[in-house]
C-alpha positions, 0 to 999 in steps of 0.5 A, a space after each residue: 099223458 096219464 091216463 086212467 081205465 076204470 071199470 069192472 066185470 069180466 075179462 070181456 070187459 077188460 080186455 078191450 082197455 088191456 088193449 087201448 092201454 098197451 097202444 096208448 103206451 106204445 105212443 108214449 102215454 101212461 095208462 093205468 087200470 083202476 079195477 078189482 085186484 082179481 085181474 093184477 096177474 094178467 096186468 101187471 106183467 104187461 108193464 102197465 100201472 095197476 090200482 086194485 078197486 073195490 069191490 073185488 070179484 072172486 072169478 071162482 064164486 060160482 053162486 055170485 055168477 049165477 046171480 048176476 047172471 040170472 036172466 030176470 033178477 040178474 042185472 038188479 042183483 049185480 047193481 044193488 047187491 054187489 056194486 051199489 053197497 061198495 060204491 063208496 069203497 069204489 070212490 075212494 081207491 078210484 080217487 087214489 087212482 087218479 091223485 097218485 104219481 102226480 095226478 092223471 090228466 084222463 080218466 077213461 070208464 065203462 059203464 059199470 064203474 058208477 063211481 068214475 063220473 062222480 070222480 070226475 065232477 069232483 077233481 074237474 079231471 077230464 073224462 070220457 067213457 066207453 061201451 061195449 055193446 049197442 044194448 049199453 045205449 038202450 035205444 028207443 030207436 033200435 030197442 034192445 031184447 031185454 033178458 026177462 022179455 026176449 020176445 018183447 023185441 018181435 012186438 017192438 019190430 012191427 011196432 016201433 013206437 013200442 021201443 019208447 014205451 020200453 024205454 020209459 018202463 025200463 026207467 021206471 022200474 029201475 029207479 030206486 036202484 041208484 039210491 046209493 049214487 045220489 046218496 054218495 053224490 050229496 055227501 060229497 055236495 054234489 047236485 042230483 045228477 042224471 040218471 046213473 043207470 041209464 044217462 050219467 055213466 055217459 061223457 058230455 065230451 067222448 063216448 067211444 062205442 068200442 063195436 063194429 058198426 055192422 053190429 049197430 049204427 048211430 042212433 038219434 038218441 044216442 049221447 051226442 059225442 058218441 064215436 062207434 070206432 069198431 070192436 078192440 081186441 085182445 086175448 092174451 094171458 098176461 102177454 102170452 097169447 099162444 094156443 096150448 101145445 095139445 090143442 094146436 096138435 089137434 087142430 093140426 091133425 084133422 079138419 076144422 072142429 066145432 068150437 063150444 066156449 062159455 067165455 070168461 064168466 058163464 063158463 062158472 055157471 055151465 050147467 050141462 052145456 058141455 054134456 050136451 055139446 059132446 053128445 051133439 058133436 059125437 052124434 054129428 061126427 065131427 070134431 069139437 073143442 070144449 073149452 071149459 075153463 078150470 071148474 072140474 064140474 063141467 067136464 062132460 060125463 059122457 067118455 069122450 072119443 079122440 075127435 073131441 079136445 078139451 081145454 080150459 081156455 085158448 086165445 080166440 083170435 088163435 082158434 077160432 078161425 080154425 073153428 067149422 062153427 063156434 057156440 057160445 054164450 053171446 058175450 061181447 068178446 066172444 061175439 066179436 071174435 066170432 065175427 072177426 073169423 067169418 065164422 057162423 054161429 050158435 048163440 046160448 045166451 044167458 043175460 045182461 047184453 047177452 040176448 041182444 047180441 044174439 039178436 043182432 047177429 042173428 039179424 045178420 044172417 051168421 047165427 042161430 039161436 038155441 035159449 038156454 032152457 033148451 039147449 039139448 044135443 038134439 037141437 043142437 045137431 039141428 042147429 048144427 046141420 042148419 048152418 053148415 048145410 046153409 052156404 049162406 050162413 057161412 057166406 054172410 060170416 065172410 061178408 062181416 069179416 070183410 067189412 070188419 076188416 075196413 075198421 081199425 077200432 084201437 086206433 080210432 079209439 086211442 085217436 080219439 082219446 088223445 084229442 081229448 088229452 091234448 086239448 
């Protein structure tokens, strides 16, 4: 079968279909992934089909990043500034994508690729769409923290009838965004539809919620097909999926570091976090790894002692097991990597599903909470001393990654996907 992936953001977003792509493949199939041409070198090396879809991201735009990760404006910034005015760019290459080399029999989508449902209304081709994370869903029953409002979620905790009223608002504000989606859709003689922020973007047939159910059980009003199938993981880089020589060095010559990562995105958009966290490790005593991408920017001003390696980037699945504790932004990836090492936590997050995320493996007992307003190296060390001088945090941590290691999430996916592509 030829299969195609559709979706956009970061490479937290397309690691996982990197990774349903690559088994899909082994089992014979033929994946392709529609996305913006800033991720064909991590691709195409794999062996796997690439079409490149508009609008494209520029991974070092760093004034972009800030935007769309602004936690108040961040989310309408990203949908009506950036993806809503190239929907119509993104139809036509994701057409292409499906017509060429004979036509796909799937199309596969995230929930950012606003275009993928209407593709699919129009070739008949059968789709189905996937999430990432349990705030995709954005239960009144298990209402997310949402950015500008985080502490919102306590008042829907003691009053859960709450959760509707948020849900309703959350549409309301929202609901001249997608103006460009029903534009499209009438230029092309489709109906209204459903709403693309909140209901379109799911499949009447499959949704696969790509996330560990420890991370969120089934909802009643989640879409009815929905499928939670465990989280996916993949870290290569094009393949190569090995630490950096000097980093396994270090991690070879002392005990476990402290591991402070921004992930893919925020990472362009640091601020001091890097400062910050040296000076929080220097004062702890203890070793730290600093992965802090290619912008010289975040390079801590402060002189570094021996005891702390810096790196621009290291597969998770490779150091974070190796970690005493991991920091970071609350990313999915991120998240899920953590929690696959059975390593407690501190979570910096800045918006989107970042908050909820915290929230929920706060609530699991692996994790603390630092907003990014104040994260300081004080609280940091606080923080720090909080969770390794608690065995509970890294007992909890353990009990997730045993129940984790129950779920077999490529596989439950890419089951699921084939029953679709075979009737």
């Amino acid at each position: 079968m030829r299969i195609v992936f559709s979706t956009f953001g970061t490479f937290g977003d397309v690691n996982p279909i990197i990774a349903l792509a690559l088994e899909l493949k082994r089992r014979g199939h033929r994946p392709v992934l529609a996305v913006p041409e800033m991720f064909r070198s991590k691709i195409e090396p794999l062996g796997i089909g690439f079409f490149a879809v508009r609008p494209d991201q520029d991974q070092t735009d760093k004034e972009l990043v800030a935007k769309i990760y602004d936690k108040t404006t961040g989310t309408e910034y990203g949908l009506r500034k950036f993806l809503f005015p190239a929907l119509r760019q993104s139809y036509e290459d994701l057409l292409a994508a499906v017509q060429a080399d004979g036509g796909a029999d799937l199309l596969v989508s995230g929930e950012l690729s606003y275009a993928a449902p209407i593709v699919a209304e129009k070739t008949r081709l059968p789709w189905a769409s996937y999430v990432l994370a349990p705030f995709s869903f954005f239960s009144a029953y298990d209402p997310p923290v949402l950015p500008p409002y985080p502490t919102l979620a306590k008042a829907q905790l003691a009053f859960p009838p709450l959760g509707h009223v948020t849900a309703w608002v959350a549409r309301r504000v929202t609901r001249k965004w997608p103006e460009p989606v029903y534009g499209l859709r009438r230029e092309l003689g489709l109906d209204r539809g459903k709403d693309p922020i909140f209901d379109a973007k799911h499949s009447d047939h499959l949704v696969l919620a790509l996330f560990s159910r420890i991370f969120g059980e089934a909802q009643p009003d989640w879409p009815r097909h929905t499928k939670v199938t465990g989280f996916v993981f993949y870290d290569g880089d094009a393949g190569n999926a090995e630490l950096p020589r000097a980093l396994a060095d270090f991690l070879q010559a002392g005990p476990p570091p402290l591991v402070f990562t921004l992930g893919s995105a925020a990472v362009l958009d640091a601020g001091d976090f890097y400062e910050q966290s040296a000076r929080a490790a220097i004062e702890l005593g203890m070793r730290a790894v600093l992965l802090t991408g290619n912008d010289p920017a975040n390079l801590p001003r402060t002189p570094l002692p021996e005891s702390i390696c810096v790196a621009p980037y290291a597969p998770y699945s490779k150091l974070f097991p190796r970690a005493s504790a991991i920091v970071h932004q609350g990313g999915i990836g991120t998240t899920a990597q953590a929690l696959r090492a059975g390593r407690p936590m501190v979570v910096m997050p800045y918006s989107h599903d970042q908050p909820d995320n915290a929230r929920r493996v706060r609530r699991l007992g692996v994790a603390q909470i630092i907003q990014r307003s104040k994260y300081t190296s004080d609280r940091v060390v606080r923080a720090i001393r909080g969770l390794l001088g608690d065995a509970g945090y890294t007992q909890s941590a353990l009990t997730m990654q045993l129940e984790m290691e129950k779920e077999d999430g490529l596989r439950a996916a890419c089951d699921a996907i084939e029953t679709i592509t075979t009737g």
